[in-house]
N, C-alpha and C positions, 0 to 999 in steps of 0.2 A: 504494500500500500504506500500510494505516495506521502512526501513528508505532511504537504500542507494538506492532505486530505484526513490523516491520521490527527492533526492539531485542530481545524474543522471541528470533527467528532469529538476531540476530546475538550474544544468549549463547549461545545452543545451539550455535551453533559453534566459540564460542569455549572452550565447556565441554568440549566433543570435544574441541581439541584442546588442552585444559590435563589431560584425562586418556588422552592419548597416542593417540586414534585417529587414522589418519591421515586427512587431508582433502586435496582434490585442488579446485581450480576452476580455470574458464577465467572470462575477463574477464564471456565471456555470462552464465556462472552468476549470476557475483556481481550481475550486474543484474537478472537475473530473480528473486533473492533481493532485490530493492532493496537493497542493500549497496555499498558504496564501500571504498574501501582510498584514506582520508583523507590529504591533503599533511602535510607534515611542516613543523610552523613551529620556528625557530629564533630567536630573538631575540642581538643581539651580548652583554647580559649575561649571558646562559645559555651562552655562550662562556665567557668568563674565569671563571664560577662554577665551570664543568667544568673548568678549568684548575688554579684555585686550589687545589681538590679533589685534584689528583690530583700536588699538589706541586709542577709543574713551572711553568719559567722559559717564556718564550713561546718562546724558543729550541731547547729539551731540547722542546717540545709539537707545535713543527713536525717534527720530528725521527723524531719518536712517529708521527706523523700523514704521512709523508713528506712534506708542502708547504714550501713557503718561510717564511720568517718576519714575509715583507710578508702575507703569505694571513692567517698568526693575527691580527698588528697587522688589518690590514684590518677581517677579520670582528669582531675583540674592537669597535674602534671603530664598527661600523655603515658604514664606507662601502663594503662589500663584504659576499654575503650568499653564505655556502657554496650550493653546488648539487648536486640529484642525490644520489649516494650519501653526499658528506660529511654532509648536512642527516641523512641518516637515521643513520649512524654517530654524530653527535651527540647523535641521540635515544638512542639506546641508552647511550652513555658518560652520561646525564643520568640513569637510572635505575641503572648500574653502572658507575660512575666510575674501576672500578680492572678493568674487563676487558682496558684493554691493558698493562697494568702489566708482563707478558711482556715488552716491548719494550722497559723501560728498563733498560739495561746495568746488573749488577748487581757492586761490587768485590768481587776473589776475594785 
């Protein structure tokens, strides 16, 4: 499928469902649309940037995030690379930095 014809399809669908219709695939669809559902890269700066952002101590972020605080060091430093859902939860915290803000204890 050509390029622009595959980018086409893949607004349209994404216009669907930014005006709330609903949309349903299975893995087959989406290749039969040549569409992919792209990996999630995370870099360790885009770590402590989403940290920094959202005020907290790498301690109060593990906390947040329920991991260890060897996992934040880790990731912040590069020598570990979150996997799976953390990579995508990142993503989202990267575009809305203060969606878990719920989480951090508030004094009454």
């Amino acid at each position: 499928m050509r390029k622009s014809m595959k980018k086409a399809i893949e607004n349209t669908v994404h216009d669907l469902q930014n005006i709330g219709v609903e949309t349903s695939f299975t893995k087959r669809d989406l290749n039969e649309l040549g569409l992919k559902v792209d990996p999630v890269k995370i870099k360790s700066g885009e770590i402590r940037h989403i940290r920094e952002i959202m005020k907290l101590s790498q301690a109060v972020f593990a906390d947040v995030l329920d991991v260890s605080v060897a996992s934040v060091q880790q990731w912040e430093q590069g020598t570990r690379i979150p996997t799976g859902t953390t990579r995508v939860l990142f993503e989202i915290l990267g575009q809305k930095p203060h969606l878990l803000d719920y989480r951090i204890p508030k004094r009454t």
